[in-house]
KEKE-3310 file (N, C-alpha, C; in steps of 0.2 Angstrom, whole numbers, plus 5000, padded with zeros to 4 digits):
npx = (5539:5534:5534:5525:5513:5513:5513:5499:5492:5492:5486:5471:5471:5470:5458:5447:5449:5441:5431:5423:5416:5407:5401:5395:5388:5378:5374:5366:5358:5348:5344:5349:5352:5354:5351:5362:5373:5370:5358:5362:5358:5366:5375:5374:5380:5391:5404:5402:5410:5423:5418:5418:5431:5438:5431:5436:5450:5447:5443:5454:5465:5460:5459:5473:5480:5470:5478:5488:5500:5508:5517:5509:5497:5491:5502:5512:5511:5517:5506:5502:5491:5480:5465:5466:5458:5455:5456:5445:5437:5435:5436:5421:5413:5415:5408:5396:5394:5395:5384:5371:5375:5373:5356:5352:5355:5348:5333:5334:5327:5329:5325:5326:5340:5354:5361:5350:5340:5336:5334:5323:5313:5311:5307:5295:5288:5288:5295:5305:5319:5328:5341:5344:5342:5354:5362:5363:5364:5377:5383:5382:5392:5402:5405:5405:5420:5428:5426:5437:5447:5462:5467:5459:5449:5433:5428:5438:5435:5421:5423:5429:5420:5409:5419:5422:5409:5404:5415:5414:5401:5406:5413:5400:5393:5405:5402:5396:5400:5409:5423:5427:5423:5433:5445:5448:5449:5461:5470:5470:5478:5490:5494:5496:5504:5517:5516:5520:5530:5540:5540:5548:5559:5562:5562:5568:5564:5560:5547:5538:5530:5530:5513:5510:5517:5514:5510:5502:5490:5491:5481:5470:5470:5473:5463:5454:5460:5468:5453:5449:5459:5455:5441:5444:5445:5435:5425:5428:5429:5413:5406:5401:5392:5400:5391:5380:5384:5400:5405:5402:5411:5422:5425:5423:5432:5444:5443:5443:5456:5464:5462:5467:5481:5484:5489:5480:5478:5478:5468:5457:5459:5456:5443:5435:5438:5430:5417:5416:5414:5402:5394:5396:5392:5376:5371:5375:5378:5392:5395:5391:5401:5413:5412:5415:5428:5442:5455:5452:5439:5448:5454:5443:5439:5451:5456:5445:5436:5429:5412:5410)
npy = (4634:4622:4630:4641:4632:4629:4641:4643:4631:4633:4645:4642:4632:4639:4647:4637:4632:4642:4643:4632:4628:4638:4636:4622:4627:4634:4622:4616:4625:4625:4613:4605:4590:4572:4555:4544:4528:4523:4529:4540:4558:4571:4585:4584:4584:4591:4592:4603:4612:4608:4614:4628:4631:4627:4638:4650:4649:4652:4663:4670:4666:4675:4688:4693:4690:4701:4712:4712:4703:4690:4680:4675:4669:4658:4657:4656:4643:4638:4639:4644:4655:4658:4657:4646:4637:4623:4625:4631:4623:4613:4620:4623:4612:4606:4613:4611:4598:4597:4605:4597:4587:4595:4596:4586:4582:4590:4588:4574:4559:4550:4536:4530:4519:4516:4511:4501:4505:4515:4513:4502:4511:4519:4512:4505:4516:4525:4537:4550:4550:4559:4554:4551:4560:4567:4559:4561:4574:4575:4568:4576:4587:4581:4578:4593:4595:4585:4586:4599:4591:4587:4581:4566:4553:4550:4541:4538:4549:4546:4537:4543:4551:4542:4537:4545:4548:4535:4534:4547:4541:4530:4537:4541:4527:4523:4532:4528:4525:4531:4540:4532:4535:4545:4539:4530:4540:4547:4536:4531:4542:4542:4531:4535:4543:4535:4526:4535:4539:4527:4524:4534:4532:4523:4523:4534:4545:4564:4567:4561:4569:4569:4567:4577:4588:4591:4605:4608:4602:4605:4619:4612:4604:4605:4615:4604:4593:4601:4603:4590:4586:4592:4591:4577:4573:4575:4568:4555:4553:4551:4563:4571:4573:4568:4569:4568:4577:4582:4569:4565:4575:4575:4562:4565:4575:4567:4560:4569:4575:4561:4561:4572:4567:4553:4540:4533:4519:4517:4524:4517:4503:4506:4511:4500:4493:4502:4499:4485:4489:4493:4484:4474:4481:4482:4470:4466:4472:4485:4486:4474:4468:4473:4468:4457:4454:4453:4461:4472:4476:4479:4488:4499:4501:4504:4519:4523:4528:4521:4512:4519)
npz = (5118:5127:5140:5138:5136:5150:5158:5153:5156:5170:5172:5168:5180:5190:5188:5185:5198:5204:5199:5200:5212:5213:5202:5205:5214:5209:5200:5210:5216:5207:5203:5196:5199:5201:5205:5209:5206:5221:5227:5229:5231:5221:5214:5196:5179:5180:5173:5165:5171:5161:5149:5152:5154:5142:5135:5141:5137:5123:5125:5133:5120:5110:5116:5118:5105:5101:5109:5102:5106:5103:5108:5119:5111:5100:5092:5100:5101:5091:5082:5066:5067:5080:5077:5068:5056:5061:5073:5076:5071:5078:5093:5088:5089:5099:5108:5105:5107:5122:5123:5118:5128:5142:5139:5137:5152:5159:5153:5151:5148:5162:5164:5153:5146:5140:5124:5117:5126:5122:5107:5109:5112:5102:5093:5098:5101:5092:5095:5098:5110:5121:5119:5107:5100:5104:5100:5084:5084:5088:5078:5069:5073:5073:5060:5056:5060:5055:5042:5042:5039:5030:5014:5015:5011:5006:5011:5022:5029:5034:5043:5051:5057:5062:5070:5082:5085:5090:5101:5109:5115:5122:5133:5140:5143:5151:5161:5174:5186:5202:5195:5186:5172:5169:5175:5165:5155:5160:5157:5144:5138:5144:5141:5127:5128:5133:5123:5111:5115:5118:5104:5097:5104:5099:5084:5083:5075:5070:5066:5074:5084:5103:5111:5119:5116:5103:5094:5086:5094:5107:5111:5110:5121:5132:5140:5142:5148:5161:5167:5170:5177:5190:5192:5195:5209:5218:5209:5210:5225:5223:5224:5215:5198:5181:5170:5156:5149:5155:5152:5137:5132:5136:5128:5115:5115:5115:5105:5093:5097:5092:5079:5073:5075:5073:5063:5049:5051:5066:5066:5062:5070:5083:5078:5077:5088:5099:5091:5095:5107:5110:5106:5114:5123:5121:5123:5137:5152:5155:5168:5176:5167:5171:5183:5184:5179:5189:5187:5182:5191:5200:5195:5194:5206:5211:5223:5226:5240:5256:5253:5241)
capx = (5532:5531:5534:5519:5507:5512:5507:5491:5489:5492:5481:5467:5469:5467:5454:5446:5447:5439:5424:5422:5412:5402:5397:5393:5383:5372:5370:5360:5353:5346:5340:5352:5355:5353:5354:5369:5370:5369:5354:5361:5356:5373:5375:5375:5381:5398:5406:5403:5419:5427:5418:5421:5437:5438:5428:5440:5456:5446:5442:5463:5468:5458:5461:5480:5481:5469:5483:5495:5504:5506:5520:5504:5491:5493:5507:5514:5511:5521:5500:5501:5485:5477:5460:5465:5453:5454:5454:5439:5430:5437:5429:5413:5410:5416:5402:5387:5392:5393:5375:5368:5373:5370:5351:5352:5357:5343:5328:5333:5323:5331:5323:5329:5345:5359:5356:5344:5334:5335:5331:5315:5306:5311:5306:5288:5282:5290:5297:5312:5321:5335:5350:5343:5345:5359:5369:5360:5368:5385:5387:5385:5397:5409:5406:5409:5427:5432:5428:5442:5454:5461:5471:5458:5443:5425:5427:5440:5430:5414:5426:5431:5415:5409:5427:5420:5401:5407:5420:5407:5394:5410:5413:5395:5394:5407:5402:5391:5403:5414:5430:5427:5426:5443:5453:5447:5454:5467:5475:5473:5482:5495:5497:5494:5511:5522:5516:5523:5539:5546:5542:5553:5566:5564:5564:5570:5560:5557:5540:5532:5531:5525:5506:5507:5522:5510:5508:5493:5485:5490:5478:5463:5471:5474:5459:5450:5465:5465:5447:5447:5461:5452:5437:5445:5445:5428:5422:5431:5424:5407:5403:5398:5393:5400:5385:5382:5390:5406:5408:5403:5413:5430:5424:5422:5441:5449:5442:5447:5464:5467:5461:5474:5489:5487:5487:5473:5480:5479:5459:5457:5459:5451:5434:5435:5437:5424:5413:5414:5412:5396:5390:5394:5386:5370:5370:5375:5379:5397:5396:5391:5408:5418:5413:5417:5435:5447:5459:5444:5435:5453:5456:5437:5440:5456:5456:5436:5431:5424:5406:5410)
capy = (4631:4620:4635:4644:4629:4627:4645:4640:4627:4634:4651:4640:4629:4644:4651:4632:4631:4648:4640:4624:4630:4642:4631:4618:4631:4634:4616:4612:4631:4627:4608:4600:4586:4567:4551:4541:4522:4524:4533:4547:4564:4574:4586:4580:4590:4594:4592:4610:4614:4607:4618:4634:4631:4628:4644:4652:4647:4654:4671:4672:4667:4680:4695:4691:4690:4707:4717:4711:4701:4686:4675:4671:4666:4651:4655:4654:4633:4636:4637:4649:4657:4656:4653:4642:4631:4618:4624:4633:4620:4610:4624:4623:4606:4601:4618:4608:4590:4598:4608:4591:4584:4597:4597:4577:4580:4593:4586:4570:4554:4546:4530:4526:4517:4510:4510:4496:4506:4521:4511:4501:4518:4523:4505:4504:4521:4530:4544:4553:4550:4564:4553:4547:4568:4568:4554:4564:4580:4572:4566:4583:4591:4577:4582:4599:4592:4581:4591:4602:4588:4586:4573:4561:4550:4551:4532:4541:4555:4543:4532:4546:4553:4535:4533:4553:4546:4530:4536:4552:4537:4525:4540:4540:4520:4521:4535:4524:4524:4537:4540:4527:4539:4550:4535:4528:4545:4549:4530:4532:4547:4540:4526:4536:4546:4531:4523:4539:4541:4522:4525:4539:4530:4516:4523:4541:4551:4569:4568:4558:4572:4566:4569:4584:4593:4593:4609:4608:4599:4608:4623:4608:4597:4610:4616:4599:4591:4604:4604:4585:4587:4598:4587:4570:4572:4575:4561:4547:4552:4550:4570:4575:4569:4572:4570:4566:4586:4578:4563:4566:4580:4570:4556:4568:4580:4563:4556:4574:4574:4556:4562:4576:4565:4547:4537:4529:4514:4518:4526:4510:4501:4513:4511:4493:4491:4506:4495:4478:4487:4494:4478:4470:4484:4482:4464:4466:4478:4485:4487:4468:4463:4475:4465:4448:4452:4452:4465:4476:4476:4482:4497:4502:4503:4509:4526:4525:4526:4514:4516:4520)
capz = (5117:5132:5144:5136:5138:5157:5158:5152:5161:5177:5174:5168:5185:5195:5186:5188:5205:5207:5195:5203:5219:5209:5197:5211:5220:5203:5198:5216:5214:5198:5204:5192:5202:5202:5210:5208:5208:5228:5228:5235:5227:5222:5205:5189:5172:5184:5167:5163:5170:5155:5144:5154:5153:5134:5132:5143:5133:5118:5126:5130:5114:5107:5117:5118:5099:5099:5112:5101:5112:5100:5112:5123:5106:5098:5088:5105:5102:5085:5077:5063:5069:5084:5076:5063:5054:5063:5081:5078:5071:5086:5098:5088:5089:5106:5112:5101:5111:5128:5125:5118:5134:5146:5139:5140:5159:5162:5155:5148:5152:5165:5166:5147:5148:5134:5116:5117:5129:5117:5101:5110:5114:5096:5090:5101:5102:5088:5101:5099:5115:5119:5119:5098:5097:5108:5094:5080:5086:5089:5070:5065:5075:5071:5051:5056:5063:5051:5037:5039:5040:5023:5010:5016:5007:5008:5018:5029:5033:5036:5047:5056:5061:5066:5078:5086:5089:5096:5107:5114:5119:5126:5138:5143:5144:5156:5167:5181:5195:5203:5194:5180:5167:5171:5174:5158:5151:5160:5157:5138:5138:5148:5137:5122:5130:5134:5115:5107:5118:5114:5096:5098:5106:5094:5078:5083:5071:5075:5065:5076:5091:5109:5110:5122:5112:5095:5093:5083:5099:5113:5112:5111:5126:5139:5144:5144:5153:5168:5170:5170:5184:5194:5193:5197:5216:5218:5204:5213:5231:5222:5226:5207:5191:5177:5166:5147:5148:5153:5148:5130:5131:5135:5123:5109:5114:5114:5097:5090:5097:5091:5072:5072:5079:5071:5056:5049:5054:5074:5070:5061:5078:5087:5076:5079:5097:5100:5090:5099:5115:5107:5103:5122:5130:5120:5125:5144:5154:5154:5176:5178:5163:5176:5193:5184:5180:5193:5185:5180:5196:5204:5194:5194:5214:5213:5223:5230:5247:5256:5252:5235)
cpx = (5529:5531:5526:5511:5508:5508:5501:5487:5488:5487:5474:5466:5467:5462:5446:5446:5442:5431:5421:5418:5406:5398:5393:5386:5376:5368:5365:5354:5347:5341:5342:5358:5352:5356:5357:5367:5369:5361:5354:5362:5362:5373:5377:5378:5387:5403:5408:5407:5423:5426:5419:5427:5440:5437:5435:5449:5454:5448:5451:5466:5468:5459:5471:5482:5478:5474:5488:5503:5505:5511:5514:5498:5494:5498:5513:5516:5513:5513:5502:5498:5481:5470:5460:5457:5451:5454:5447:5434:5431:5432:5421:5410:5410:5408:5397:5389:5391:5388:5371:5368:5371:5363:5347:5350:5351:5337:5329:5328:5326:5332:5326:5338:5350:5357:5350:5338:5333:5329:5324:5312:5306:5304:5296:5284:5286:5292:5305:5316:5327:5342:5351:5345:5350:5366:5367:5366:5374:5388:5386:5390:5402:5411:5410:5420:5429:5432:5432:5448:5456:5467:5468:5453:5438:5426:5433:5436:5423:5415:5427:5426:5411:5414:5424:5413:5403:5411:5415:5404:5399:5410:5406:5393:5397:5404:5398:5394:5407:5420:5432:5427:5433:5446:5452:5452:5459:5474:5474:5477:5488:5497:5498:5502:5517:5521:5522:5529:5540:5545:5547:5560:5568:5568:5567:5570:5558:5549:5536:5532:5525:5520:5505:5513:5519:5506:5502:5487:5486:5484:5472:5464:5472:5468:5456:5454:5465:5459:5446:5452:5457:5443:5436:5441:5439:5422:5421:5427:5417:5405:5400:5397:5395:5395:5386:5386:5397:5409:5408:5408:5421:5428:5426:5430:5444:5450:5446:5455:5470:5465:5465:5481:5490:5485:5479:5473:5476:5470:5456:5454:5456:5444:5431:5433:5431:5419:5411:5411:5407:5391:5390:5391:5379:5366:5369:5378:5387:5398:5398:5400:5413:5420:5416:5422:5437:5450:5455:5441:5440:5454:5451:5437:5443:5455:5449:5437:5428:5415:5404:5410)
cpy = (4628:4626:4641:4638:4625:4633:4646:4636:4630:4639:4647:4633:4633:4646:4644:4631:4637:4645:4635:4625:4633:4638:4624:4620:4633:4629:4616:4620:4629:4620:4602:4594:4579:4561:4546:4532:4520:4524:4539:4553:4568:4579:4582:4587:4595:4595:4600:4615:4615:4612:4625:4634:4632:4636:4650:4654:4651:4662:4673:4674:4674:4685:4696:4693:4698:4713:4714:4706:4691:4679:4673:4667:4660:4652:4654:4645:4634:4637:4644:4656:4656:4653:4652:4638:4628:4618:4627:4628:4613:4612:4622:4618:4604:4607:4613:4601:4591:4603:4604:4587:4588:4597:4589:4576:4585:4595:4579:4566:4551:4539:4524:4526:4512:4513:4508:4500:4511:4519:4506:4508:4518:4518:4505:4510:4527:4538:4542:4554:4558:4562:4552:4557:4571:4566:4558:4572:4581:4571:4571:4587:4587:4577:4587:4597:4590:4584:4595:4599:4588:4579:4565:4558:4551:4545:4534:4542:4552:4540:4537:4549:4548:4535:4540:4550:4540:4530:4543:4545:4531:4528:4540:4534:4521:4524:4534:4524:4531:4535:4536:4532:4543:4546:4531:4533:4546:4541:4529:4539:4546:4535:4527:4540:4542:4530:4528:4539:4535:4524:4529:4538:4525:4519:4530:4545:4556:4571:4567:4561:4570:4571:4575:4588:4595:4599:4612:4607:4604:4613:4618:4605:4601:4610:4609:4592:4593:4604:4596:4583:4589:4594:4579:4567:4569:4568:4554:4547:4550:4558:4572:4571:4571:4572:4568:4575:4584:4573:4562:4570:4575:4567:4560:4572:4574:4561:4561:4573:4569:4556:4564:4572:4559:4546:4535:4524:4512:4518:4520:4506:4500:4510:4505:4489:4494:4502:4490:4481:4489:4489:4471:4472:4484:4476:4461:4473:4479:4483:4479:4464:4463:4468:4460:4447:4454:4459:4473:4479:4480:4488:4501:4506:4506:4518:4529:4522:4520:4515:4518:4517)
cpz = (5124:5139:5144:5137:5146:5160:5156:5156:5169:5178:5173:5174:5189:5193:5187:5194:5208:5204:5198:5210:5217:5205:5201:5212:5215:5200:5204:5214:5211:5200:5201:5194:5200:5205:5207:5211:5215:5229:5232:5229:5228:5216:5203:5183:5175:5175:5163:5164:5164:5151:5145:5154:5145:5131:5135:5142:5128:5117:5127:5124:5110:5108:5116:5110:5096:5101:5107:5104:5109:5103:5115:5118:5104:5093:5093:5105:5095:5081:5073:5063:5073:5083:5069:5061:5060:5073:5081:5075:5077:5091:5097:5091:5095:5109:5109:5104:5118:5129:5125:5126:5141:5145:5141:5149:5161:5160:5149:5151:5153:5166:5161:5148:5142:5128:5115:5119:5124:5112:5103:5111:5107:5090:5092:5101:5096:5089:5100:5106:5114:5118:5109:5096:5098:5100:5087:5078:5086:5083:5067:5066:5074:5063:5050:5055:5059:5045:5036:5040:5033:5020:5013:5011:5011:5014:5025:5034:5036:5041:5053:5060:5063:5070:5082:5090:5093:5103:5113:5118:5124:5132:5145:5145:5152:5162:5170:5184:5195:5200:5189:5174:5164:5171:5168:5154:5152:5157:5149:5135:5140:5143:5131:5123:5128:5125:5112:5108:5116:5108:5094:5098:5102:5088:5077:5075:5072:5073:5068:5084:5097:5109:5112:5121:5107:5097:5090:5090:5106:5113:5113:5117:5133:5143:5147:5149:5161:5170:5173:5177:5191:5195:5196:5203:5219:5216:5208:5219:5228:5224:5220:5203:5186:5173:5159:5146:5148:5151:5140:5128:5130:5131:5116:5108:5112:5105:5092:5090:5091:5081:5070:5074:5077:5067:5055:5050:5062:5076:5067:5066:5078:5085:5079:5086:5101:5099:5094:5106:5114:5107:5111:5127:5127:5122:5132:5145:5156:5163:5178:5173:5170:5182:5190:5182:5184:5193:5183:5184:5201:5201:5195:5203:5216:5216:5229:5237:5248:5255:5245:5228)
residu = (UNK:UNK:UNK:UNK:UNK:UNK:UNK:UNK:UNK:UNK:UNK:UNK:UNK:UNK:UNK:UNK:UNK:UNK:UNK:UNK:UNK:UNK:UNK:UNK:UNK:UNK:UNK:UNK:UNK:UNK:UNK:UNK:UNK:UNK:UNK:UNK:UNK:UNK:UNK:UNK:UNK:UNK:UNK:UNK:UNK:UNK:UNK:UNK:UNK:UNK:UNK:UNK:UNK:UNK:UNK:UNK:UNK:UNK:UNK:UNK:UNK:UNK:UNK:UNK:UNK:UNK:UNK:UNK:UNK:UNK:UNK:UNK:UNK:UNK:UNK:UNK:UNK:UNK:UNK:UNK:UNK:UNK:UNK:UNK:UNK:UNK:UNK:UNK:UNK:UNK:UNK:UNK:UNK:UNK:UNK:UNK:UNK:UNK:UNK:UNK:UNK:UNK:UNK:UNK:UNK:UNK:UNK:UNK:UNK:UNK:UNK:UNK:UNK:UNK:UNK:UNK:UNK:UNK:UNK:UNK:UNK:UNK:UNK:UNK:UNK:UNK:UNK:UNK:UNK:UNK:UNK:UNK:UNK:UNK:UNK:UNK:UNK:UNK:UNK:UNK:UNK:UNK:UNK:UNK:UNK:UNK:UNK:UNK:UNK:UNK:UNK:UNK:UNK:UNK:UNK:UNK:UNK:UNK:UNK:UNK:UNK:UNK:UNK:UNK:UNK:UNK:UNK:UNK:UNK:UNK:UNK:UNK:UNK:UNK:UNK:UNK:UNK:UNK:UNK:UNK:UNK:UNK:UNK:UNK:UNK:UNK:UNK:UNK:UNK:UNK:UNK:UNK:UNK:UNK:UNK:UNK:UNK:UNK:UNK:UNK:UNK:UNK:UNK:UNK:UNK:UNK:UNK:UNK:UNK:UNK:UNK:UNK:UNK:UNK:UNK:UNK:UNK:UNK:UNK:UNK:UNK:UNK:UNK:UNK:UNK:UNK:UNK:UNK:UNK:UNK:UNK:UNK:UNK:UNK:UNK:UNK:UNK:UNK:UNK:UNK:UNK:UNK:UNK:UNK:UNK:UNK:UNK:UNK:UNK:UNK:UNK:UNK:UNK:UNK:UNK:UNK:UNK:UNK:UNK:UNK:UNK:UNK:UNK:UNK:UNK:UNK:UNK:UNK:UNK:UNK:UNK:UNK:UNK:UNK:UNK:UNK:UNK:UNK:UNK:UNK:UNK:UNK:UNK:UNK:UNK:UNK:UNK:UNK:UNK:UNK:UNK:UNK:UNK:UNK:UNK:UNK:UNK:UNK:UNK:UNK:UNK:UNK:UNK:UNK:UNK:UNK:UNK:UNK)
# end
């Protein structure tokens, strides 16, 4: 299994590096740029990597499994069926958060900013802003998703599609600085690793397989993993954005991931902590909490240029 999803990963980094120039040279084409807390004018909706990439896993899957060739399909990850249930309403959902926010990134209104700033337009001009269609659009696709999770409750399923909306919009929250977003993700992935592995070593139980051996997850975590590689470099120097396109996007793979892989305990948490940080970014601003701590202000930096 793990041999079949390095072969994945690797054709999907090559295939991604070959995408990444191209897609570059279409966002400026196209005009889908903006300016960055600097004010320097760079793409935006760079994110769209990720989902080429996804689509690109999809389109394998599927010819792979139509040649017959079933070691490279997802039965290849131990998955019964390549397009079980639950990976395709995984695809679906993840495509309907990363079109809401490529449309956010290429005619949203810029000027409106947070929740707050959302819910006054909504509040004083009874106007539908795009990000109120954005969050709208998100709890549908998070329905889709959770509905074919099963042996849960209505108050699960309600919780679980609240921990999906809230975690997409944390993604976005963060993404104002270079590389703030990706190290956010890449460092709950990493700790989402080490977690599982003691537990492993603790209570040595094979049920509880490390995050990036669950065979269920694999085919969702690849694509969006090497795209988010492959955009790091870039992010950090401050060269692209990724956009409500990517940062929703990660936001929403994660919340997924962590549906399919943990208790109701863990999303419990989860809801919890998303919450409160909902409720300090409506209040201030997350960028100003960053500068005022210490420990905060070092990892936000970590990596960035000077100038960055």
């Amino acid at each position: 299994m793990l041999t079949i999803a390095l072969l994945h990963a690797a054709l999907l980094f090559a295939a991604g590096r070959w995408l990444l120039p191209q897609m570059l040279q279409f966002l400026a084409a196209h005009r889908l740029c903006d300016r960055n807390y600097r004010g320097e004018t760079i793409p935006t909706a760079c994110g769209l990597l990720l989902w080429l990439l996804v689509l690109l896993e999809n389109m394998a899957v599927a010819l792979t499994d139509k040649i017959g060739w079933p070691a490279l399909t997802g039965a290849g990850f131990g998955v019964a069926h390549p397009y079980s249930a639950l990976f395709m309403s995984y695809s679906v959902s993840l495509g309907a958060v990363a079109l809401l926010g490529f449309i956010d990134d290429a005619a949203g209104q810029k000027h409106i900013k947070g929740l707050s700033g959302h819910w006054k337009q909504w509040k004083e001009q009874r106007l539908l802003s795009t990000g109120l269609v954005k969050a709208s659009g998100t709890a549908v696709a998070a329905a889709v998703f959770v509905l074919r999770q099963e042996d849960q409750s209505l108050a699960q399923g309600c919780c679980q599609i609240l921990l999906l909306m809230l975690l997409t919009n944390t993604f976005n929250l963060l993404d104002l600085r270079p590389g703030r977003a990706l190290k956010s993700f890449f460092s709950i992935v990493l700790l989402w690793l080490l977690t599982e592995a003691l537990y492993m070593a603790v209570m040595m139980e094979n049920e509880a397989p490390v995050f990036l051996l669950d065979s269920k997850l694999l085919p969702m975590a690849i694509p969006v993993l090497t795209g988010a590689c492959l955009l790091f470099g870039a992010d950090l120097r401050g060269e692209l954005m990724l956009g409500d396109t990517g940062a929703n996007l990660l936001g929403f793979a994660l919340g997924c991931w962590l549906i399919v892989t943990t208790g109701w305990l863990v999303q419990s948490v989860l809801l919890l902590l998303t919450a409160a940080l909902h409720l300090i970014s409506w209040r201030s601003s997350l960028s100003r909490l960053i500068e005022r701590n210490r420990m905060l202000l070092w990892f936000d930096l970590l990596g960035r240029g000077k100038g960055t």
